[in-house]
N, C-alpha and C positions, 0 to 999 in steps of 0.2 A: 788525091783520091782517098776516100774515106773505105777503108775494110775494116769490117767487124768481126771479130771470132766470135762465132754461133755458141761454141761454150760455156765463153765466158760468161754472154749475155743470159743464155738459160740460168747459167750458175744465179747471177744476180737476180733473175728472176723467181729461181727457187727463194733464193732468200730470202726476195722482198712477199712472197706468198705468205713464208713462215712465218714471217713476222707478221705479216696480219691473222693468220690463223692462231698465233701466239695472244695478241693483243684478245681476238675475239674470245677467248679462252679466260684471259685473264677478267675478262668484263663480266662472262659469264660466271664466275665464280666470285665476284666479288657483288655482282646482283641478287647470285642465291643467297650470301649472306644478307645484302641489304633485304631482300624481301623475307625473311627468317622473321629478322626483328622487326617488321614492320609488322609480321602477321603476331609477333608476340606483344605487342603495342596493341592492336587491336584488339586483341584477345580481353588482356586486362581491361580495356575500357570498355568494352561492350558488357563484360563480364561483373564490373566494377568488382573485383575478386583478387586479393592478391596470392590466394591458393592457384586460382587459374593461371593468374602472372607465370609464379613460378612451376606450374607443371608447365604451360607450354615454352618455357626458358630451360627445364630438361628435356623438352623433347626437341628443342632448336638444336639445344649442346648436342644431343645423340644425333641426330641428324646431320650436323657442320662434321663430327666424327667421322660417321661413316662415309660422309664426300668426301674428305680428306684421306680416308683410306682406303677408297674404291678401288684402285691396281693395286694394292697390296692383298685384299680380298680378290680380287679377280685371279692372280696370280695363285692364290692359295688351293682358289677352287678348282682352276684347271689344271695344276696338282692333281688334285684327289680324284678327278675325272680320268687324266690320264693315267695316273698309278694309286690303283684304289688301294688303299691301307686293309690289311686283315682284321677285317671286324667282329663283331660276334657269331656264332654260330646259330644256324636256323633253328629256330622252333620245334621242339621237336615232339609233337601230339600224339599218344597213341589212337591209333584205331580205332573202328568202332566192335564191341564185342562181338559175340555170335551171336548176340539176338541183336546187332543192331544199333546196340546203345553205348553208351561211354560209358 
């Protein structure tokens, strides 16, 4: 007689999920890079420009940056969201006189 423990089975099926959702993860992040420099190739040659080249090769680098530290910015943000820091004090304009005017 063949019995299966349902657990277990989920268990290994969690995993084998994760692991494709891992893989698709990893593909995607290694496509944003290929596609970066591919648009930084086309850039240059359309451009025939190697100032273009290298502005759009800093804005690939700032770009690959910020993807790379996307949950460490998320994290910071929902920080400040849930516990706002004491920031500057409002503005603070007087009136307008008695006749109206500033």
């Amino acid at each position: 007689m063949n019995s299966l423990n349902p657990v277990v089975m989920a268990g290994e099926l969690a995993e084998l999920g994760d692991s494709w959702i891992g893989t698709a993860k990893d593909w995607g992040t290694t496509g944003l890079q290929a596609a970066l420099i591919i648009i930084v190739v086309v850039i240059m040659v359309q451009r025939f420009s190697l100032k273009a080249g290298i502005g759009a090769l800093i804005l690939m680098v700032i770009a690959l940056g910020l993807y790379g530290s996307r949950n460490d910015l998320a994290k910071m943000f929902e920080d400040e969201v849930k516990n706002p820091a004491n920031g500057a004090p409002a503005l603070d304009r007087p009136g307008p006189g008695p006749e109206g005017r500033l």
